[in-house]
ChimeraX commands (.cxc) that place a marker at each C-alpha (Angstrom):
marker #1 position -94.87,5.45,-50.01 radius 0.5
marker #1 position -96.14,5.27,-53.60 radius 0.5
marker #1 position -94.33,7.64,-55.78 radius 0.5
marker #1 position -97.16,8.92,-58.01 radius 0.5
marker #1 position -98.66,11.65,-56.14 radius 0.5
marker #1 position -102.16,9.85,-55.64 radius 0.5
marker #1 position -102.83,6.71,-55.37 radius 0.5
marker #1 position -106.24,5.02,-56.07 radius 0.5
marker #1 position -105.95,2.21,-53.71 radius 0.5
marker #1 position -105.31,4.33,-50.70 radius 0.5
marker #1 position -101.43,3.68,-49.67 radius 0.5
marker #1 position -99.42,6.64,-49.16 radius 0.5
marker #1 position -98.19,9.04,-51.86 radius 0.5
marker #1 position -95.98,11.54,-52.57 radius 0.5
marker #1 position -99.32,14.17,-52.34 radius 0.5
marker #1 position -99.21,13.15,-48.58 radius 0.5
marker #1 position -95.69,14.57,-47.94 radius 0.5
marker #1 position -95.91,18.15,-49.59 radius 0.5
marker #1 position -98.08,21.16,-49.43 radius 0.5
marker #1 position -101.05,20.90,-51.63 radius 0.5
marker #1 position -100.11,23.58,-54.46 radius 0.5
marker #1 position -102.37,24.97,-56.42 radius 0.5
marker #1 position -100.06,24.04,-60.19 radius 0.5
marker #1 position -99.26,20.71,-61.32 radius 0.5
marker #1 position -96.44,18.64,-60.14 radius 0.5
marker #1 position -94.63,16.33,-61.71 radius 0.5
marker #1 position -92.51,13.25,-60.07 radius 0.5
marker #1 position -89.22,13.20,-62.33 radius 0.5
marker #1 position -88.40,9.42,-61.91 radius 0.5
marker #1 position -90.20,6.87,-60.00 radius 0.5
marker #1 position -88.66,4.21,-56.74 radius 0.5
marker #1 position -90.45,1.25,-56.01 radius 0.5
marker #1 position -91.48,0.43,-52.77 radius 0.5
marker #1 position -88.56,-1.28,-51.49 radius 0.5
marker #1 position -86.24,1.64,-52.08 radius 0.5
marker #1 position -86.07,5.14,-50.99 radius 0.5
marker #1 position -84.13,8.73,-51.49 radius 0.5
marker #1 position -84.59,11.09,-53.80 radius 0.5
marker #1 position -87.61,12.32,-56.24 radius 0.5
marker #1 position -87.38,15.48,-58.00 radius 0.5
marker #1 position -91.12,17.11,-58.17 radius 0.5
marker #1 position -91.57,20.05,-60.63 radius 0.5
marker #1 position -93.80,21.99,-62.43 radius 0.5
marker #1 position -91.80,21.91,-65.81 radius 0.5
marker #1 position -93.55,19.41,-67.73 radius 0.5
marker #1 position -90.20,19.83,-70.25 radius 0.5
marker #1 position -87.61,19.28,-67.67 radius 0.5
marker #1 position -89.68,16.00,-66.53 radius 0.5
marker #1 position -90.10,14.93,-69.93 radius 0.5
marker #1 position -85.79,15.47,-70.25 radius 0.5
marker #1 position -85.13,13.96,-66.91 radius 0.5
marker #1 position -86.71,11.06,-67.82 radius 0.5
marker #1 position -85.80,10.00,-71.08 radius 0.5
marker #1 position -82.36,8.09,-71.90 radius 0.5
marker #1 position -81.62,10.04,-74.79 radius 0.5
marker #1 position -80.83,13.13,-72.14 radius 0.5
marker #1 position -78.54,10.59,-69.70 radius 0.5
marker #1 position -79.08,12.37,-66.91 radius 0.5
marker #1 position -76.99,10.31,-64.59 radius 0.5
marker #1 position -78.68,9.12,-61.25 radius 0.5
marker #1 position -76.69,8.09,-58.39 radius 0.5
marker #1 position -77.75,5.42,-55.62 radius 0.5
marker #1 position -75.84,3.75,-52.71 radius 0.5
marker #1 position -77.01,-0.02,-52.13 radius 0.5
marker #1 position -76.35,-2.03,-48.83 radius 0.5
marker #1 position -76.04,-5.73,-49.65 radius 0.5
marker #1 position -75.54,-8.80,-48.11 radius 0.5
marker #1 position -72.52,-11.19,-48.20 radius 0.5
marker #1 position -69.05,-10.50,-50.05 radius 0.5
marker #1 position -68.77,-8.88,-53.65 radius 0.5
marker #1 position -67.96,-11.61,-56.48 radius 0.5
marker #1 position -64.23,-10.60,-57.78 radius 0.5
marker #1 position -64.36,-8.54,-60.52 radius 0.5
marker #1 position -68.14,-7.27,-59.67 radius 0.5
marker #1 position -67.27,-3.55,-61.10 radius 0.5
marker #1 position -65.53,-4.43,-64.38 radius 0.5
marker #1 position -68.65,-6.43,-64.87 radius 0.5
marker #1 position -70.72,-4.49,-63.97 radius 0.5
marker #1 position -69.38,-1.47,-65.94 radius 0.5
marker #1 position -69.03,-3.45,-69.18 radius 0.5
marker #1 position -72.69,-4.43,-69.43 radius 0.5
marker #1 position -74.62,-7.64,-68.11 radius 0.5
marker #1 position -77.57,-9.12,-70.55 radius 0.5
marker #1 position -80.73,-8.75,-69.05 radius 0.5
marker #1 position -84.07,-9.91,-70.15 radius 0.5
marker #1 position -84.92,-6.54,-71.72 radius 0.5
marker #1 position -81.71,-5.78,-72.99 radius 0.5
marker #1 position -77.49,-5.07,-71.61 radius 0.5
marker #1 position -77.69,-3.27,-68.54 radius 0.5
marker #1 position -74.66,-1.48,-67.46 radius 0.5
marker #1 position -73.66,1.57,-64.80 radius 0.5
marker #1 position -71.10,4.20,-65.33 radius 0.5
marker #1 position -69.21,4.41,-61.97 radius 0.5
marker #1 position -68.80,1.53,-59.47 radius 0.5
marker #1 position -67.65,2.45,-55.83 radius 0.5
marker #1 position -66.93,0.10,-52.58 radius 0.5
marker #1 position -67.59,2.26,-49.99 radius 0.5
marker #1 position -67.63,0.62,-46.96 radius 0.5
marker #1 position -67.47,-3.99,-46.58 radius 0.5
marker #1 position -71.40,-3.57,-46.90 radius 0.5
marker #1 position -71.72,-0.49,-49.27 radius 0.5
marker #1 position -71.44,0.44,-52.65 radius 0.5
marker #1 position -72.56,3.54,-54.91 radius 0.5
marker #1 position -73.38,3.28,-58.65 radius 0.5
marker #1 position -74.28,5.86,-61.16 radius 0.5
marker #1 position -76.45,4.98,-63.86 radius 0.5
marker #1 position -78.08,7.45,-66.88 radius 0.5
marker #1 position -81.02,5.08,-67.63 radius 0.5
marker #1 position -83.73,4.32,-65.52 radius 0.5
marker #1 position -85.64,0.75,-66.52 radius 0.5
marker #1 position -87.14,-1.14,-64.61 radius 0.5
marker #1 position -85.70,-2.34,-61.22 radius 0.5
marker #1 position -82.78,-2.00,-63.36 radius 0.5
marker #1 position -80.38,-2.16,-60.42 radius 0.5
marker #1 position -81.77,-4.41,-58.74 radius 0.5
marker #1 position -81.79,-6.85,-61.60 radius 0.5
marker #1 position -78.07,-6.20,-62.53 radius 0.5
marker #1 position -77.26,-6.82,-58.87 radius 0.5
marker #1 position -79.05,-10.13,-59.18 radius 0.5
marker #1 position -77.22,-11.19,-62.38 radius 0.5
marker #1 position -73.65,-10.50,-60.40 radius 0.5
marker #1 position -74.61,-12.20,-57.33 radius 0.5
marker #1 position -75.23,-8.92,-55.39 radius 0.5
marker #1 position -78.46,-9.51,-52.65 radius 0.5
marker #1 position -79.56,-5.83,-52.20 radius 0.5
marker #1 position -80.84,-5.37,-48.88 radius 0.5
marker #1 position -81.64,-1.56,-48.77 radius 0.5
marker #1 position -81.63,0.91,-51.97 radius 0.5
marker #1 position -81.48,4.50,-52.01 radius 0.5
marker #1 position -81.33,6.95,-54.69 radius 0.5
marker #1 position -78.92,9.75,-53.88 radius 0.5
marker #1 position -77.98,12.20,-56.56 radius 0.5
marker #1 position -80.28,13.33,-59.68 radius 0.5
marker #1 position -77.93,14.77,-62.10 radius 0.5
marker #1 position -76.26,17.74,-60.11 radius 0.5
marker #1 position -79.19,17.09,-57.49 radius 0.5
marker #1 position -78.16,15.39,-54.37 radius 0.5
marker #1 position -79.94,14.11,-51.62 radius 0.5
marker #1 position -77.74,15.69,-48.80 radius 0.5
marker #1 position -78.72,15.90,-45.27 radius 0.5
marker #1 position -82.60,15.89,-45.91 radius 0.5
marker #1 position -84.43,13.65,-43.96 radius 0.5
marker #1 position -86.68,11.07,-44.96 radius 0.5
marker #1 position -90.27,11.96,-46.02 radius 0.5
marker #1 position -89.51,15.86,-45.73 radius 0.5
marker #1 position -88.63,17.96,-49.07 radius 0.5
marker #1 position -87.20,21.04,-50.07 radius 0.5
marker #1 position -87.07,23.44,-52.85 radius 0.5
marker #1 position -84.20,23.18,-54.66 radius 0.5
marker #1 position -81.65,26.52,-54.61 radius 0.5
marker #1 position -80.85,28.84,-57.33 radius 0.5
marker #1 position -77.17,27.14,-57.69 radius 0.5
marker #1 position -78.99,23.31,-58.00 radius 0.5
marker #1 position -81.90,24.30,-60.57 radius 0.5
marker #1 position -79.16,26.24,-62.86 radius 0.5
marker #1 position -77.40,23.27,-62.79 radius 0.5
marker #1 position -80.19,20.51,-63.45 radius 0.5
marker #1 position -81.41,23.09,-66.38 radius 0.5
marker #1 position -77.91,22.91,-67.53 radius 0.5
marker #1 position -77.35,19.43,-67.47 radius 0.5
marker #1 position -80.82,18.54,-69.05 radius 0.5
marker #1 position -80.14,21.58,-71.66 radius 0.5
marker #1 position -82.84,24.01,-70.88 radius 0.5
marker link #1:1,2 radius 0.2
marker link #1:2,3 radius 0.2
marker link #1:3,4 radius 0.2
marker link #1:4,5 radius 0.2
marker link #1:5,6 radius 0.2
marker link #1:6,7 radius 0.2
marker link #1:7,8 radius 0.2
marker link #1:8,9 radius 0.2
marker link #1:9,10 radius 0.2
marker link #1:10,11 radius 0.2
marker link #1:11,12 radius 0.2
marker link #1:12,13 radius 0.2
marker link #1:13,14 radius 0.2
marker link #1:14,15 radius 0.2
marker link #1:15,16 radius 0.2
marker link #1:16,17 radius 0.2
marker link #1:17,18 radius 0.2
marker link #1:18,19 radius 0.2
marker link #1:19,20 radius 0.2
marker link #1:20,21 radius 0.2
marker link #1:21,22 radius 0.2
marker link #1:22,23 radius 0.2
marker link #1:23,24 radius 0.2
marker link #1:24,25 radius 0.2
marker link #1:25,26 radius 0.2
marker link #1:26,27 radius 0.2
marker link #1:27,28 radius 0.2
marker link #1:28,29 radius 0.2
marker link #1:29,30 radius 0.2
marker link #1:30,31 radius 0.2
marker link #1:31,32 radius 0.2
marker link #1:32,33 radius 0.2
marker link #1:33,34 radius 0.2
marker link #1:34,35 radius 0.2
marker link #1:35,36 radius 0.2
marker link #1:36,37 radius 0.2
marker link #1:37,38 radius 0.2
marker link #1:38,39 radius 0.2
marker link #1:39,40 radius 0.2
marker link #1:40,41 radius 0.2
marker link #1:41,42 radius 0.2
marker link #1:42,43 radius 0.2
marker link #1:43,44 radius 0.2
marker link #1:44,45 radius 0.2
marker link #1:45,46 radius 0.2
marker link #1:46,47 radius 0.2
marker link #1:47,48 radius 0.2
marker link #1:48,49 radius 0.2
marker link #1:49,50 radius 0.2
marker link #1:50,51 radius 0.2
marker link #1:51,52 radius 0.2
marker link #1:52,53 radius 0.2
marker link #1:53,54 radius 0.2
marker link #1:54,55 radius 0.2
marker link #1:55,56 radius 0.2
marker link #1:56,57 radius 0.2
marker link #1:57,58 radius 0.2
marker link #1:58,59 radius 0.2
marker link #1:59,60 radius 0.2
marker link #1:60,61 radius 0.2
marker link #1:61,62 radius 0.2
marker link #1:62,63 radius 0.2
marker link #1:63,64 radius 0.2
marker link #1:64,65 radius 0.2
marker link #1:65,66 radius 0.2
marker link #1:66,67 radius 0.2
marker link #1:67,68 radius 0.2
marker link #1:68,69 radius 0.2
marker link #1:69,70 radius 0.2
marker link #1:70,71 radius 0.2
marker link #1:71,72 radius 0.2
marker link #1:72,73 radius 0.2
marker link #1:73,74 radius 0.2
marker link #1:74,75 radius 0.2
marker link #1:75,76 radius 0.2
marker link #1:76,77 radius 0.2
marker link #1:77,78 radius 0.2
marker link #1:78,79 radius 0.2
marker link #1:79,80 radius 0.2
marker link #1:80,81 radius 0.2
marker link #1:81,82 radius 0.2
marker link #1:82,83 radius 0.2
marker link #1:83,84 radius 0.2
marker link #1:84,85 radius 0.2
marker link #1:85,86 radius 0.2
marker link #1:86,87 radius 0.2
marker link #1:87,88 radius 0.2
marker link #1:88,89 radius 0.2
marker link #1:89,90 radius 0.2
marker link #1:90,91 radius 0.2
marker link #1:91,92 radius 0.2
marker link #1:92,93 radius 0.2
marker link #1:93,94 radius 0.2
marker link #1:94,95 radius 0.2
marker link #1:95,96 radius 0.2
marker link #1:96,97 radius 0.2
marker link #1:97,98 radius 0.2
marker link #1:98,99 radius 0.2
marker link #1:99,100 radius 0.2
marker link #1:100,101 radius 0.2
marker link #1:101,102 radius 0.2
marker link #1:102,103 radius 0.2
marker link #1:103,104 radius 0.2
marker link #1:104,105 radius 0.2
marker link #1:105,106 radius 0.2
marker link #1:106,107 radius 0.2
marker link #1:107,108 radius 0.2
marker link #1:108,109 radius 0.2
marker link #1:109,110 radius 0.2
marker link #1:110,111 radius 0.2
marker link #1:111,112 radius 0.2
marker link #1:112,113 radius 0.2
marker link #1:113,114 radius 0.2
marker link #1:114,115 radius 0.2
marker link #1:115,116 radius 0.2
marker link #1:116,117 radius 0.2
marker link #1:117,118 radius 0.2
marker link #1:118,119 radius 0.2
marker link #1:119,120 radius 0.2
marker link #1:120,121 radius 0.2
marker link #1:121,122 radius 0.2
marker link #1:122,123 radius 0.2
marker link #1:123,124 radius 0.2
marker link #1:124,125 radius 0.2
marker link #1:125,126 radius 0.2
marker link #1:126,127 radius 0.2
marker link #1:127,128 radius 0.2
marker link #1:128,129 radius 0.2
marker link #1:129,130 radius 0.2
marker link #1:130,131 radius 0.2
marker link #1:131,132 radius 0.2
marker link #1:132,133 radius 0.2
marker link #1:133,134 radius 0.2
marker link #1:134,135 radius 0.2
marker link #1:135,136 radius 0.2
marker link #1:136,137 radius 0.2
marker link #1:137,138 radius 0.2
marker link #1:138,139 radius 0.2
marker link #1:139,140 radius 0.2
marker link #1:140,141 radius 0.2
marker link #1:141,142 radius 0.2
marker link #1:142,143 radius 0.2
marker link #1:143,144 radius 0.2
marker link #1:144,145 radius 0.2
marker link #1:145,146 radius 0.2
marker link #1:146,147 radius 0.2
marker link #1:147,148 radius 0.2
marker link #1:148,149 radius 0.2
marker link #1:149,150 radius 0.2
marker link #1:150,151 radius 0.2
marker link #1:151,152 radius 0.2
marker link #1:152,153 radius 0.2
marker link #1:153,154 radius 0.2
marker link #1:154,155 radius 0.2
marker link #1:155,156 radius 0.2
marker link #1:156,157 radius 0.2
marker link #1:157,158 radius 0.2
marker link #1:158,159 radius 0.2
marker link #1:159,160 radius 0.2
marker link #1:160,161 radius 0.2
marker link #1:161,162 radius 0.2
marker link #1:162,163 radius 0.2
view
């Protein structure tokens, strides 16, 4: 799936997995086609716009499956900062949680940036999926389905994004 909600070449996109609506939607963060989980969709060009940007460091969480063992030291480094071509790219919160799973929570969102830092650490990603938007999770919701988000989770995302 392509996550802009149409896509001119034909492949699937995010218009194919929701109800046609009759207002605009917006995709609040994009994943590239070898990663899934979680895209926020809303009608609040504003909270896009703040969800987006760095400047708001909205944090976004994602657990990554890799192959082989984690270099010693992978977290400090990772924490710390790692130069990249565009820049030092760096995430918040490391966490082993299983021999062949981590989480990380970054508040920027360049370009395959987690993919590249994983490359710079020695870190083969096999599978990549975006969990938690700010207060947003993921949870049980299967892939390709959605949901609107309850009272409780948009108070919080307005919160965290200042709205």
């Amino acid at each position: 799936v392509v996550s802009t909600m149409y896509d001119p070449e034909g492949r699937p996109s995010l218009s194919d997995f929701i109800d046609l609506r009759k207002e605009r939607l917006f995709h609040v963060g994009r994943l590239d086609k070898e990663s899934e989980g979680l895209i926020l969709l809303t009608n609040d060009g504003e909270m896009t716009f703040r969800a987006t940007h760095p400047s708001y460091g909205l944090e976004k969480t994602y657990i990554i499956q890799y192959d082989g063992t984690l270099p010693a030291g992978v977290d400090r480094t990772l924490m710390k900062g790692v130069e990249l071509e565009d820049g030092i790219g760096r995430v918040l919160a490391f966490r082993e949680l299983s021999p062949t799973w981590i989480e990380v929570v970054i508040h920027e969102g360049r370009y395959h940036i987690i993919r590249r830092l994983m490359e710079a650490v020695g870190v083969r990603v096999e599978r990549l999926i975006r969990t938690k938007f700010g207060p947003v999770s993921l949870g049980e919701t299967p892939e390709g389905r959605w949901r609107d988000l309850n009272d409780g989770e948009l108070l919080n995302l307005r919160n965290a994004l200042s709205l």
